[in-house]
C-alpha positions as CSV (number, residue, x, y, z in Angstrom):
1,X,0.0,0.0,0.0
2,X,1.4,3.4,-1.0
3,X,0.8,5.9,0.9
4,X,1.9,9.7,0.4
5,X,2.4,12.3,3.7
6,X,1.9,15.8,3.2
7,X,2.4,18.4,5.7
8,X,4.5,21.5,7.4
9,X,6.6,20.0,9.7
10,X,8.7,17.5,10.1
11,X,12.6,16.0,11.8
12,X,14.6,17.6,13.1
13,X,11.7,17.6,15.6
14,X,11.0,20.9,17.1
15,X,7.2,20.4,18.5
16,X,4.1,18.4,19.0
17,X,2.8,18.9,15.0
18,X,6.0,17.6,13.7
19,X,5.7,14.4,16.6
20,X,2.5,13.4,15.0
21,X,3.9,13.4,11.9
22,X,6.8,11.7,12.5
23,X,5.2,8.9,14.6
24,X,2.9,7.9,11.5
25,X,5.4,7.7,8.9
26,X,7.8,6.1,11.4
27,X,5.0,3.6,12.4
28,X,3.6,2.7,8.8
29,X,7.4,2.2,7.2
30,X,8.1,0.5,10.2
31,X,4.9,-1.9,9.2
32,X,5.7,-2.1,5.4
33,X,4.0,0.0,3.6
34,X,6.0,2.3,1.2
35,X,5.5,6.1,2.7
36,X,7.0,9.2,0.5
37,X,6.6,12.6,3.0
38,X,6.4,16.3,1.1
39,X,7.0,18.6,3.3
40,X,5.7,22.3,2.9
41,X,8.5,24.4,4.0
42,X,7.3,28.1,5.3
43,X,9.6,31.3,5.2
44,X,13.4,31.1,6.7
45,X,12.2,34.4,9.0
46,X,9.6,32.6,10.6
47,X,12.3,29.7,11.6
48,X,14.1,32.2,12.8
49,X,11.9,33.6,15.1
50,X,10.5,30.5,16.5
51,X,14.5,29.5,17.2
52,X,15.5,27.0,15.2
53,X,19.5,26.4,14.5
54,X,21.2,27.2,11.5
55,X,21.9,23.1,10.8
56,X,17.7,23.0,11.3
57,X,17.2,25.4,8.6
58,X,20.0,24.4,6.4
59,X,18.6,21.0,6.1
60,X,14.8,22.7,5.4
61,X,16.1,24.5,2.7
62,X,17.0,20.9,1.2
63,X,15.0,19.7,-1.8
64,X,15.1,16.2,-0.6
65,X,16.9,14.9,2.8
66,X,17.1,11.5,4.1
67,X,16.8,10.7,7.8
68,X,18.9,7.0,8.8
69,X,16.0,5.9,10.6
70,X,13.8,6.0,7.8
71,X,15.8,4.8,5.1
72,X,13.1,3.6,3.4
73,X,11.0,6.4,3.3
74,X,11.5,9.3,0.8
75,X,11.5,12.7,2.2
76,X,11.2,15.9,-0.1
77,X,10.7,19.5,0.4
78,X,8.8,22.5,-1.2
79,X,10.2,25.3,0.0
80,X,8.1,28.4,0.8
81,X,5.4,27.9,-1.8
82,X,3.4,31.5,-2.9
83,X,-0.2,31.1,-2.6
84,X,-2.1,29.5,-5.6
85,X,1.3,28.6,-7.1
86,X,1.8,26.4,-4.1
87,X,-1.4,24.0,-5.0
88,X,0.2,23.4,-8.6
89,X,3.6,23.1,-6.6
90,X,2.1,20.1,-4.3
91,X,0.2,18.5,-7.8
92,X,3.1,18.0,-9.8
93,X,5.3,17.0,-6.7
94,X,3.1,14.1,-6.5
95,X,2.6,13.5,-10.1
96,X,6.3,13.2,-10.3
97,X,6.8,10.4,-7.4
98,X,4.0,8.7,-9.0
99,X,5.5,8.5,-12.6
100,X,8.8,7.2,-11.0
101,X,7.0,5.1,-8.2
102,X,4.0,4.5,-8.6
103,X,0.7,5.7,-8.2
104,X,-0.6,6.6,-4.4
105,X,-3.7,4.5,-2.6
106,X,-4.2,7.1,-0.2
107,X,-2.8,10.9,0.7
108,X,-2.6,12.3,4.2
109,X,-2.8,15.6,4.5
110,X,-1.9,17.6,7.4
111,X,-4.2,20.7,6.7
112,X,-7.1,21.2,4.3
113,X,-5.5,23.1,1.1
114,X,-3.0,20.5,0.5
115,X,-6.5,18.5,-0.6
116,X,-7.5,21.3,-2.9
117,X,-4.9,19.9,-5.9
118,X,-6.0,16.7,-6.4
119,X,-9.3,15.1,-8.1
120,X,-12.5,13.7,-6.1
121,X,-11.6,10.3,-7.0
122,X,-8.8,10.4,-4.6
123,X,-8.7,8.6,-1.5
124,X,-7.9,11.6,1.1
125,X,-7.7,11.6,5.0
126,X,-6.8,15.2,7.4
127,X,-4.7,13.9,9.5
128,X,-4.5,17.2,11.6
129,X,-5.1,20.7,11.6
130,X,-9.0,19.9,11.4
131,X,-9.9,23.4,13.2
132,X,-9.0,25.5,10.4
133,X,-12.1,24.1,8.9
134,X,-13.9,25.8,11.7
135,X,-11.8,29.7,12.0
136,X,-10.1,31.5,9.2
137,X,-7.4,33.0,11.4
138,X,-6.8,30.2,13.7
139,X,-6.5,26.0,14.2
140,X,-7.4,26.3,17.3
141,X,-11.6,26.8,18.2
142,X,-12.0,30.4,19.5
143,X,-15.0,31.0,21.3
144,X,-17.5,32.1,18.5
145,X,-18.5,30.8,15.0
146,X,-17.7,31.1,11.4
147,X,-20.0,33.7,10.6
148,X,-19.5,36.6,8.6
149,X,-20.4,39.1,11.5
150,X,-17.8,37.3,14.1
151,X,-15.0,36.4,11.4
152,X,-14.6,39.9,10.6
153,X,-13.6,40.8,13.8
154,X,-10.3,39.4,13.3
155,X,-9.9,39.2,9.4
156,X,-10.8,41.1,6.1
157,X,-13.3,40.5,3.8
158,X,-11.0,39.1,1.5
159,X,-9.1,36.1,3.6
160,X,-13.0,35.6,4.8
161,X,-14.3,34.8,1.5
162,X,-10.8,32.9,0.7
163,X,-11.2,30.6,3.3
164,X,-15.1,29.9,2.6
165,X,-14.4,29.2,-0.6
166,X,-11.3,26.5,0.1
167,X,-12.6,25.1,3.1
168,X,-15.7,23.9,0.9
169,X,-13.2,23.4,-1.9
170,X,-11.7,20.7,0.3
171,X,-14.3,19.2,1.8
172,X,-15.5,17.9,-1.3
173,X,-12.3,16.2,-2.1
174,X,-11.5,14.7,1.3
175,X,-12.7,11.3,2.3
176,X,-12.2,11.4,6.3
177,X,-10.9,14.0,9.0
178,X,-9.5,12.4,11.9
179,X,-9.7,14.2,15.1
180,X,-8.6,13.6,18.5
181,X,-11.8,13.8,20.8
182,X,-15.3,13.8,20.9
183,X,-15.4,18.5,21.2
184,X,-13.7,18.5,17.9
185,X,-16.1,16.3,15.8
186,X,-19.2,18.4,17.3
187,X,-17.5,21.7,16.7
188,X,-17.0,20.5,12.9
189,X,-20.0,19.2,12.4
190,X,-22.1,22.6,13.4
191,X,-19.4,24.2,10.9
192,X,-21.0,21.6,8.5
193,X,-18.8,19.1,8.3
194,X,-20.2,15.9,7.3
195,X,-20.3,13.9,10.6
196,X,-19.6,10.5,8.5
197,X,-16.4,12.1,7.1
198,X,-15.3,12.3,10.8
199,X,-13.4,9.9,12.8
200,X,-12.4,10.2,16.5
201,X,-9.0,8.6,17.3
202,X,-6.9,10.2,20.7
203,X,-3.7,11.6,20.3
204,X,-0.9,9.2,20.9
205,X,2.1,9.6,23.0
206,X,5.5,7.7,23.9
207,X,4.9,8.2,27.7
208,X,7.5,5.9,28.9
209,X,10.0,8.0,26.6
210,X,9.0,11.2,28.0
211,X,8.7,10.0,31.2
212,X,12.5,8.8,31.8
213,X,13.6,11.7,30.1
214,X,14.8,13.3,33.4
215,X,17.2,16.4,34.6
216,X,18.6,17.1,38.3
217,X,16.6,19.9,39.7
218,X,18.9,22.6,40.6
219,X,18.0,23.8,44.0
220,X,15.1,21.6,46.2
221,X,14.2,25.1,48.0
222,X,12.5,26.6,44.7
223,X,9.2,25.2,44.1
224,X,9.0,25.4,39.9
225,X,5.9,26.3,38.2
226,X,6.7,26.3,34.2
227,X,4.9,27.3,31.2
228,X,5.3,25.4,27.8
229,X,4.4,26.7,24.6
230,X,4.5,29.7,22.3
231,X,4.4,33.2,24.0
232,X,1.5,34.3,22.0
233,X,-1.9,35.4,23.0
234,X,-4.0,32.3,22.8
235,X,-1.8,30.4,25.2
236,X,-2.0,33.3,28.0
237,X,1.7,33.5,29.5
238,X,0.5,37.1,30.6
239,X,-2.4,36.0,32.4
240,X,0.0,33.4,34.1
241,X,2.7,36.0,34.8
242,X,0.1,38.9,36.3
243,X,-1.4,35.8,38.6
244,X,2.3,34.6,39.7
245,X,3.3,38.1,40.8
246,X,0.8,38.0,43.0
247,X,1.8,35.1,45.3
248,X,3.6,35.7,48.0
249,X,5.0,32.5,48.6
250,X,8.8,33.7,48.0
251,X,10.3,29.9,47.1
252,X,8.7,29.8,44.3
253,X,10.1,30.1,40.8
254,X,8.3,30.6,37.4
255,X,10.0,29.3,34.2
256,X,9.1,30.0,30.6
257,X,9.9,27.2,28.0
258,X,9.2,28.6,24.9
259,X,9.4,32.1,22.7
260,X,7.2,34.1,21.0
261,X,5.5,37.3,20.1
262,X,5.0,37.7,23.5
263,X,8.5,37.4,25.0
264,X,9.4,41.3,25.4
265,X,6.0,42.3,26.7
266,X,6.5,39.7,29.4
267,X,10.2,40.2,30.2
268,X,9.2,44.4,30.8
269,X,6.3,43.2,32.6
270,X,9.2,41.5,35.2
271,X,11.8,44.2,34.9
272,X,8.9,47.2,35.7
273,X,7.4,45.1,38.6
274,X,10.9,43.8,40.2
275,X,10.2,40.3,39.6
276,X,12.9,38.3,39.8
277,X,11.9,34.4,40.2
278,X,10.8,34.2,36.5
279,X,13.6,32.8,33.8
280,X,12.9,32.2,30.3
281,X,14.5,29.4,28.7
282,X,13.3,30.2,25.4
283,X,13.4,27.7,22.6
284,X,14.3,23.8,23.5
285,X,14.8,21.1,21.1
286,X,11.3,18.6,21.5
287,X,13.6,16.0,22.2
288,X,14.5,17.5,25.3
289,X,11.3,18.9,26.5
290,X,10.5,16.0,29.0
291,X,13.7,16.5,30.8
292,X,12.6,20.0,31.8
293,X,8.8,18.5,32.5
294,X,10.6,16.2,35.0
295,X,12.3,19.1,36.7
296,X,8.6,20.7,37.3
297,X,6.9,20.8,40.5
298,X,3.6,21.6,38.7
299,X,2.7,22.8,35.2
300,X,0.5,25.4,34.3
301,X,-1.5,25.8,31.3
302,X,-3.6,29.3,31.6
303,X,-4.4,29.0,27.6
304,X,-7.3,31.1,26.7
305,X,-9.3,29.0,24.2
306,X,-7.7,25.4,24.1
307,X,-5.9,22.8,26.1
308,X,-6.2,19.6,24.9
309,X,-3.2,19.0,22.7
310,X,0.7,17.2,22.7
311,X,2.0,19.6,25.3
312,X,-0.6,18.7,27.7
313,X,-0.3,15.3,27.6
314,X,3.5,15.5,27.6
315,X,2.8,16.9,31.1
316,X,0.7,14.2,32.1
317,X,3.5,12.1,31.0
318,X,5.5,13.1,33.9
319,X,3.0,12.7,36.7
320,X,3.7,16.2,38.5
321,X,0.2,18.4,39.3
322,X,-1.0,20.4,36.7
323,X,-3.1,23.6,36.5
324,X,-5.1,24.3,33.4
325,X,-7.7,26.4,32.6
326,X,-11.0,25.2,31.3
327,X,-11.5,25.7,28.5
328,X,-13.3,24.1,25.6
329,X,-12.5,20.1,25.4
330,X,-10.3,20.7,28.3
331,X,-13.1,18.5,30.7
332,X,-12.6,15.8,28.1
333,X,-9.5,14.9,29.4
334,X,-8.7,16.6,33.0
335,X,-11.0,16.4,35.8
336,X,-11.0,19.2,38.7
337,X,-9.2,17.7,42.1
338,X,-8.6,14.1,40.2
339,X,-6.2,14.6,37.8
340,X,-5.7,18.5,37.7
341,X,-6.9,22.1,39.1
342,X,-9.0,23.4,36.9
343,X,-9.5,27.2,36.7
344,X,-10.8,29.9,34.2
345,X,-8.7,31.8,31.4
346,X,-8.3,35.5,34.1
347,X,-6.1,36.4,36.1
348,X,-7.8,36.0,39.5
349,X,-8.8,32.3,39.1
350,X,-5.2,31.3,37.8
351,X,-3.9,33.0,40.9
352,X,-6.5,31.4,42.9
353,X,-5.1,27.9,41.2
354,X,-1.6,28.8,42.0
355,X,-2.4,28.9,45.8
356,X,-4.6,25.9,45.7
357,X,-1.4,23.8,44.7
358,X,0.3,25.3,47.9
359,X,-3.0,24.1,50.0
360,X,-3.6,20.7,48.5
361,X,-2.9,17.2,50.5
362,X,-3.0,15.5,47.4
363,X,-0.9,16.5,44.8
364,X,0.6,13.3,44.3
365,X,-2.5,11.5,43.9
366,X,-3.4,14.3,41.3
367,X,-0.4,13.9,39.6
368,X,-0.8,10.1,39.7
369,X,-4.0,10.2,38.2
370,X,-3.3,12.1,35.7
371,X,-0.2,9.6,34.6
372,X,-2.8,7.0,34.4
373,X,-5.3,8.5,32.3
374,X,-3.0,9.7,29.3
375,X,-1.2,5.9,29.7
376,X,-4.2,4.7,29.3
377,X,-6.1,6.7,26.7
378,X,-2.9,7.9,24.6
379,X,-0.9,4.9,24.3
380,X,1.4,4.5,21.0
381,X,-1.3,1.7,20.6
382,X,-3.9,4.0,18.9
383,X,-1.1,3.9,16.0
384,X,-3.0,1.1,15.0
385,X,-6.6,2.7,14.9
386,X,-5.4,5.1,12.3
387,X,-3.8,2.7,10.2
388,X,-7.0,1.0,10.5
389,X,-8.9,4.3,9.1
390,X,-6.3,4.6,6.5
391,X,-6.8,0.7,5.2
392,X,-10.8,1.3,5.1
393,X,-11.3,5.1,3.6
């Protein structure tokens, strides 16, 4: 069975998107079936920014790359495709793997547009970024609907219609959209999805991996709260910041892992207010994000529209006590006083959260909870459930 991966990220790993795609081509070449990856490559600037190495975005700007532990799967880039241009890019990139090796049974396709190429006769699954069928300016569900009235409060005319237009473009074209729980195939389907195009298979997750993944905590005085993810907006590192300064608990340290758009306000916010017990490690390299989970004493995740996701779990991985605001599917996963505090995306309730970890008698059993539920619902085994989806579309 031949089977063709296209997305935007992929090794040298750098995040949770380019984990998931990873894991499937690792698991299906690792099963037999012959797997080619395209790999839509997006502006050197934006690597850049997000902190990537120069040896990262040397081998990005590669045409085609090999990795040793997939020797038998063929990689290729397309670098920084223009808009329109890029679907005719991703068309004949296809068309010319399939005249040297053979036509395709069945393309994956990270996000929507790369479905827009190809013909209705094609067998097509989203793999991924299913909320952009839902928001034109986001793939994660905000708070509202993809009305005209609400859309253009955060995008033009122009990039509204766009996106109406491609989304149904796509839809018509794609056999199945996996998704990861039971919130995102309601959210698509009042968007208008199809519900039997839709097919609910968890996230999966190396816990062990993670797990062992461990670093020496510097100083058993400090009690660490830390932050993973992108400094941006959506993910609230300000609202976590404001709540810490407020605690007066002084053995307590805040870190950042992560950079973003974000990253000055916040560093101001600290020098203006005298805060001192915050550090920001900036970028890390994926493969050691679980060493600086282990190092935690609990980890907060004060997003403002969406939790459930690789970074979460990754935390779970660890069993320390997490804080998380709740916030669309976040209920489908984390449970107030079993497995997590729950708390709402403002400042006062994450700063009411931050205390309640300080107060609580049973942190460990928290924390041991939540180890069993993502061991048990996110094992590697649900590898097998999408190969299963990709057999039968």
């Amino acid at each position: 069975m031949k089977i063709c991966h296209i997305c935007t990220g992929f090794p040298p790993l750098v995040g949770g998107t380019e984990t998931h795609d990873y894991s499937i081509v690792k698991y299906l070449s690792e099963k037999g079936y012959d797997v080619d990856v395209i790999v839509i490559r997006s502006k050197i600037s934006l690597y850049k920014k997000i902190g990537y190495s120069q040896d990262i975005i040397n081998e990005i700007q590669k045409k085609k790359y090999s990795l040793p532990e997939l020797k038998n799967v063929r990689l290729y880039n397309i670098p920084y495709p223009k808009p329109i241009i890029g679907y005719y890019q991703i068309w004949k990139k296809v068309k010319d793997i399939e005249k040297n090796h053979g036509k395709f049974d069945v393309l994956d396709v990270h996000t929507y547009p790369f479905a827009i190429p190809f013909s209705k006769k094609r067998k097509i699954i989203l793999s991924l970024h299913f909320f952009e069928l839902t928001c034109p300016d986001t793939i994660w569900p905000k708070p509202c609907n993809s009305s005209v009235k609400n859309c253009l409060k955060c995008v033009g005319y122009f990039r509204y219609f766009y996106w109406k237009i491609t989304k149904n473009f796509a839809l018509k074209k794609i056999s199945k959209i996996m998704v990861k729980y039971d919130y995102a195939k309601n959210i698509l389907i009042k968007s208008g999805v199809d519900k039997n195009k839709i097919e609910v298979i968890p996230h999966w997750i190396d816990v062990e991996k993670i797990r062992t993944n461990k670093i020496e905590k510097k100083s058993d005085d400090d009690f660490i709260f830390t932050f993973i993810g992108r400094l941006s907006e959506e993910k609230g590192p300000d609202l976590l910041l404001k709540a810490f300064s407020k605690i007066p608990n002084k053995t307590k340290k805040l870190v950042f892992i992560g950079s973003g758009i974000l990253k000055g306000e916040l560093i101001n916010f600290c020098k203006n207010n005298k805060i001192e017990n915050v550090e920001f490690r900036g970028y890390i390299p994926h493969n050691q994000i679980g060493r600086y989970l282990n190092e935690s004493d609990c980890i907060v995740f004060p997003h403002r529209y969406f939790n459930y996701e690789w970074a979460l779990l990754e935390a779970m991985c660890v069993e320390k006590p997490i804080i998380a605001t709740d916030v669309e599917a976040t209920s489908e996963i984390l449970t107030d006083g079993f497995n997590a505090i729950l708390c709402e995306p403002n400042e006062k309730s994450i700063e009411g959260a931050l205390k309640r970890v300080f107060e609580c008698k049973d942190l460990k059993e928290i924390a041991k909870n939540s180890y069993s539920i993502v061991k048990e619902k996110h094992s590697m085994k649900n590898l097998e459930k999408y190969e299963k989806l990709l057999r039968n579309v």
